[in-house]
C-alpha positions in Angstrom: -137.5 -133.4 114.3 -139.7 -136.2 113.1 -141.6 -134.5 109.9 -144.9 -136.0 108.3 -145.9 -136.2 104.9 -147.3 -132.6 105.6 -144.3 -130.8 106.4 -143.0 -128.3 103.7 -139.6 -130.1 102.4 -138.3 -126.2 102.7 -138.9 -126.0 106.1 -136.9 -129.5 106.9 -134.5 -128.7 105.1 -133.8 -125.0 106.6 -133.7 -127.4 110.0 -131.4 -130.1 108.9 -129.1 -127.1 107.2 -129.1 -125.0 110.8 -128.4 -128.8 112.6 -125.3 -128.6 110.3 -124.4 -125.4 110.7 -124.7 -125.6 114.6 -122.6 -128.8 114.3 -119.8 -127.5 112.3 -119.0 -124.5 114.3 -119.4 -126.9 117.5 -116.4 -128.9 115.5 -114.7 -125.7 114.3 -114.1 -124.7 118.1 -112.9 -128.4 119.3 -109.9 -127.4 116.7 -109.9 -124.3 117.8 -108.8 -125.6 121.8 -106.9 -128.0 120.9 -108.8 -131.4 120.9 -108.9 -131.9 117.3 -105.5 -131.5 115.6 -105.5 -129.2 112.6 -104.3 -131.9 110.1 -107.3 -134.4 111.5 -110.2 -131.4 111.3 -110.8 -132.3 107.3 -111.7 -135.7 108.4 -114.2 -134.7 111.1 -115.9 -132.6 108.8 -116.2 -134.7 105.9 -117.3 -137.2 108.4 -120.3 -134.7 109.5 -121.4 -133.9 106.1 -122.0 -137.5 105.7 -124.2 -137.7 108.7 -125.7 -134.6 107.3 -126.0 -135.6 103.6 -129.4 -134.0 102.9 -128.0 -130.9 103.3 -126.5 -131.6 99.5 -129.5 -132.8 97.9 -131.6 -130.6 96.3 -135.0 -130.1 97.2 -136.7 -130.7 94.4 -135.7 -134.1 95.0 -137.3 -134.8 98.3 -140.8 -134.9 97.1 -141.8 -138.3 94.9 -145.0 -136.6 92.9 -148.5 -138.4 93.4 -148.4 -139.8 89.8 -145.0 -141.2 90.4 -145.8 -142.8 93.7 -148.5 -144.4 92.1 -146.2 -145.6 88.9 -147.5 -143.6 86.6 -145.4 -141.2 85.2 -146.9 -138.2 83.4 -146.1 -138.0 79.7 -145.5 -134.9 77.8 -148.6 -133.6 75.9 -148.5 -133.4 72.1 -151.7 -131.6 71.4 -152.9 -135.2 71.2 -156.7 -135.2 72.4 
């Protein structure tokens, strides 16, 4: 998936949270046959949650605002005019 500045962060991350899902059970039934002992199969998934990291940030913080990208934060109004 390559996204562009158009693509609805919810929709991304729904795909990156499926890619980890997908991965984990993929990982899940290695252990299960036998080619990832049980006492390694913590390691192997802490190691895919790192590759999959943005499945822990929230989504809120995947979009940088206009007014931020510029350097402009917005301040608070005070009934100031």
């Amino acid at each position: 998936m390559r996204p562009t500045p158009a693509t609805p962060p919810e929709f991304v991350h729904e795909f990156v949270s499926d890619m980890y899902r997908f991965e984990l059970r993929r990982l899940r039934g290695r252990q299960i046959r036998g080619e990832i002992e049980k006492e390694d199969y913590a390691g192997h998934v802490v190691a895919l949650r790192k590759r999959y990291i943005l499945v822990s940030v929230p989504i809120r913080r995947w979009v940088i605002r206009q007014d931020e990208r510029e350097g402009r934060a917005e301040l608070p109004s005070r009934g100031l005019t």
